[in-house]
N, C-alpha and C positions, 0 to 999 in steps of 0.2 A: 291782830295780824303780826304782832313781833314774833313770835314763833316762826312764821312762812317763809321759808328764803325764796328768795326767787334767783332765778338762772340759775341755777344749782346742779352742775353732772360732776356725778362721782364716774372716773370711767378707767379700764386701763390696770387693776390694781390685783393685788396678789394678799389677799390678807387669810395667813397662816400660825399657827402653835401659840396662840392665845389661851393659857388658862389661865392665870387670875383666882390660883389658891389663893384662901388664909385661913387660918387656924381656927378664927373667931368663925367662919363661916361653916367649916365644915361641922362644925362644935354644936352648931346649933342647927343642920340638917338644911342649908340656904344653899342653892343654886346645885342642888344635884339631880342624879339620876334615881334609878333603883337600887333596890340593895346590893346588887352585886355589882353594880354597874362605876368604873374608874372616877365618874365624873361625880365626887363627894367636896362641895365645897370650892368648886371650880367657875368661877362667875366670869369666866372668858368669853369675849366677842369677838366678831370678825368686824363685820359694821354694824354699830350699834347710834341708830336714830333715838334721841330722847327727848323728850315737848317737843321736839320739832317735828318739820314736816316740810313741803316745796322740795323735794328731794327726785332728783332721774338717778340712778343707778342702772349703769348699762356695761357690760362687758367686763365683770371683775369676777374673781375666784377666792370662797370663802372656803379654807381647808382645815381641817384639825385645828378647827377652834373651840373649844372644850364645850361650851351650853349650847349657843348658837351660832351659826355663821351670820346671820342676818336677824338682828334686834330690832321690834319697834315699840317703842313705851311713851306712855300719856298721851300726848295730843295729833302723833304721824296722823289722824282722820283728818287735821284741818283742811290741809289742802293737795297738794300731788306727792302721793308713792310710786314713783314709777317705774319701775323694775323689770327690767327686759334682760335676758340674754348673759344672767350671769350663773355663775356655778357654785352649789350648797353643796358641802360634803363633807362628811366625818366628825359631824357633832352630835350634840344630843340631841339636838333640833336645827335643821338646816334654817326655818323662817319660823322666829317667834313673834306673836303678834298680840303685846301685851296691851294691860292698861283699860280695860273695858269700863270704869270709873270716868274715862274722859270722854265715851259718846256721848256727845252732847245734840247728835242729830242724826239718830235714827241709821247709822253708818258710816260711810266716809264722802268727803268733798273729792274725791279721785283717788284709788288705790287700786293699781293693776301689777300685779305678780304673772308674768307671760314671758314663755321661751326660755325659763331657765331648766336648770338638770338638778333635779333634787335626789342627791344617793344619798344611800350609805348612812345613812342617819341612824345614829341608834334610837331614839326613843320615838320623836313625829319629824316627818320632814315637814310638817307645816302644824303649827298647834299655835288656833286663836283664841283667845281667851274675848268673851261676847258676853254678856249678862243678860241682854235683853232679846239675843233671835233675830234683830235687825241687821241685815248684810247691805245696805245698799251703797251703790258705787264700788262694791268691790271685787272685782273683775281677777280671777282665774283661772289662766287657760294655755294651753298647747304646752304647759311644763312636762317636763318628762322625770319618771320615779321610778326607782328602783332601790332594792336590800335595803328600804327603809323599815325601822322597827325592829333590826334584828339579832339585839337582847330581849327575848318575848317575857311575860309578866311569872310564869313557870319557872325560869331562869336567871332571875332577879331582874328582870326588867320592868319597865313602865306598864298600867294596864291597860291592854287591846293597843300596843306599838302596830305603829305600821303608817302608810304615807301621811293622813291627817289627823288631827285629832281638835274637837273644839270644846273647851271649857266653858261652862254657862252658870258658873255660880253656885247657886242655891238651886237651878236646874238640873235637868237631867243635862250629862252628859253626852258627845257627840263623837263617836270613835270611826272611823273609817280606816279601816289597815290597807286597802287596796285602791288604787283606781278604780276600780270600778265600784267601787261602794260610794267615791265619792259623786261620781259623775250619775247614780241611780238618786242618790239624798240630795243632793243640793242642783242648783243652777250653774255650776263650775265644771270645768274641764272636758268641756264638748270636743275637744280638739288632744286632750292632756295624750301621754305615749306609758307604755310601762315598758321595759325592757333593758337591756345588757347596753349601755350605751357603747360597749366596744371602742372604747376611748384608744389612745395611743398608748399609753402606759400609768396601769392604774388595778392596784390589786386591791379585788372588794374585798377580800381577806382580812385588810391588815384593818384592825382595830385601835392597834398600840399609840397613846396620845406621844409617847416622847421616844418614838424610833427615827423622828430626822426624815423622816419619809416627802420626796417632791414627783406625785404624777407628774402626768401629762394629760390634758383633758381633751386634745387636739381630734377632732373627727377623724376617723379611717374611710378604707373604701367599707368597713363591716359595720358602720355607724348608722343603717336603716332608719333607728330611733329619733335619728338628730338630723339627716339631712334635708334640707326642705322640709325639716316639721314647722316650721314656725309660722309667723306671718308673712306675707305677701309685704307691708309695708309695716313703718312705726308710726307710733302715734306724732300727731303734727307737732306736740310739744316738745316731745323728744327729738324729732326730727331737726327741728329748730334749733338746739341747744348743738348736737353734732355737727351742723351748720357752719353756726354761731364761734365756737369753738378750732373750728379745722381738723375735728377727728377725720382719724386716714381711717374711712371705714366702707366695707363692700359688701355685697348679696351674687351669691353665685347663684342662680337657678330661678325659678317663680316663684320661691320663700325664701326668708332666711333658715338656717340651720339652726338648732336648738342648742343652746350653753354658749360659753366663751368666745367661742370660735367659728370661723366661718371654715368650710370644708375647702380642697384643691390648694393650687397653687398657680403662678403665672409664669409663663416661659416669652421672655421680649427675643425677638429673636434681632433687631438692630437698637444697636452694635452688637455685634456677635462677642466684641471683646473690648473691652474697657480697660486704663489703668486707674485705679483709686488711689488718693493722696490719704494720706490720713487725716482722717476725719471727715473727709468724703463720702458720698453715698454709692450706693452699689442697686442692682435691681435684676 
């Protein structure tokens, strides 16, 4: 149980332009893409979980961070991955799910990947690496995916890119490039979304790792994909820790929204006008 942390939320966070060249890395063909593909030697994370585990990760944004936005290696099966509600985008892999050497039972003690927005990925927005075929406790669902995969394998890219992909060793491989391949193979994403998430400013275009580039992942009123996609409620653990904590956080409608954000805005109409001191609050 030293690996487990308990009460553990990551929340709030903005983690951007992580590569993590080196010479020795790229030399020797470690942490890349395909052949054509910029990410040669780039062993960048956004968050990167490693032997650990007890982890809630809720409401951050993983952006041009060169391999992955979201890393888990060795032992994250021990106990809670909890991941709700944050946003993968512009790596080579939005959620890598490494370490298949450390199941030690048959899958995980609690790992749920729900309500986030996996774009833009170039090679998988989720690639798990599994040896053995065992998924259990690892839960799936109401993510939303889009122009994942698209440096395709013809073009120097990864083979069969697209939303998942699962590596099984000395097995056969598991390629799913679409939603709906995934949701036809496996027990996952009964609820998942595919489509243009129509964010507020955010061009699937841009590929370039060192343009300085800062969307906006904020819902519109064109955000069909993300509003009320999610759940109805979070998990009690999580719930607890938001609690626990004093996040200022809200649900407009009978679900939450999908990714970072929640949709709307609030209009107080008393006091109609206020003066602020500085450093005062406004509303």
């Amino acid at each position: 149980d030293s690996h487990v942390f308990r009460d553990l939320l990551i929340t709030g966070n903005v983690f951007r332009d992580t590569f993590g060249w080196s010479y020795v890395s790229e030399k020797r063909g470690g942490w890349a893409g395909g052949q054509e593909s910029a990410v040669q030697g780039l062993g960048g994370f956004g968050l990167y979980v490693d032997m650990a585990s007890g982890v809630h990760a809720y409401r951050n944004v993983a952006y041009n961070n060169a391999y992955a936005g979201y890393l888990f290696s060795g032992t994250w099966r021990d106990g809670d991955m909890v991941y709700y509600h944050n946003v993968a985008a512009n790596s080579l892999y939005g959620f890598r799910l490494a370490g298949p050497s450390f199941d030690t039972h048959l899958g995980s003690i609690n790992t749920q990947l729900v309500s986030n927005v996996i774009v833009n990925n170039e090679g998988y927005g989720i690639l798990h690496e599994d040896d053995d075929g065992e998924y259990g406790n690892l839960t799936l669902d109401h993510n939303l995916y889009f122009a994942n995969g698209w440096r395709p394998w013809d073009t120097g890219g990864l083979w069969t890119a697209g939303d998942m992909a699962i590596y099984r060793g000395s097995a056969a491989n598991e390629y799913y490039p679409a939603l709906a391949d995934i949701q036809v193979n496996t027990p996952w994403e009964a609820h998942g979304q595919a489509g243009d998430p129509h964010v507020w400013h955010y061009d699937v275009a841009d590929h370039d790792l060192h343009d300085g580039s800062r969307p906006d992942f904020h819902p519109t009123t064109s955000s069909d994909p993300l509003i009320d996609r999610g759940t109805a409620t979070l998990p009690d653990s999580l719930e607890a820790l938001v609690t626990a904590f004093a996040v200022d956080d809200l649900k407009r409608g009978e679900a939450y929204d999908l990714g970072r954000y929640e949709a709307g805005f609030e209009i107080v109409s008393t006091p109609v006008a206020i003066g602020v001191t500085p450093g005062g609050t406004a509303r």
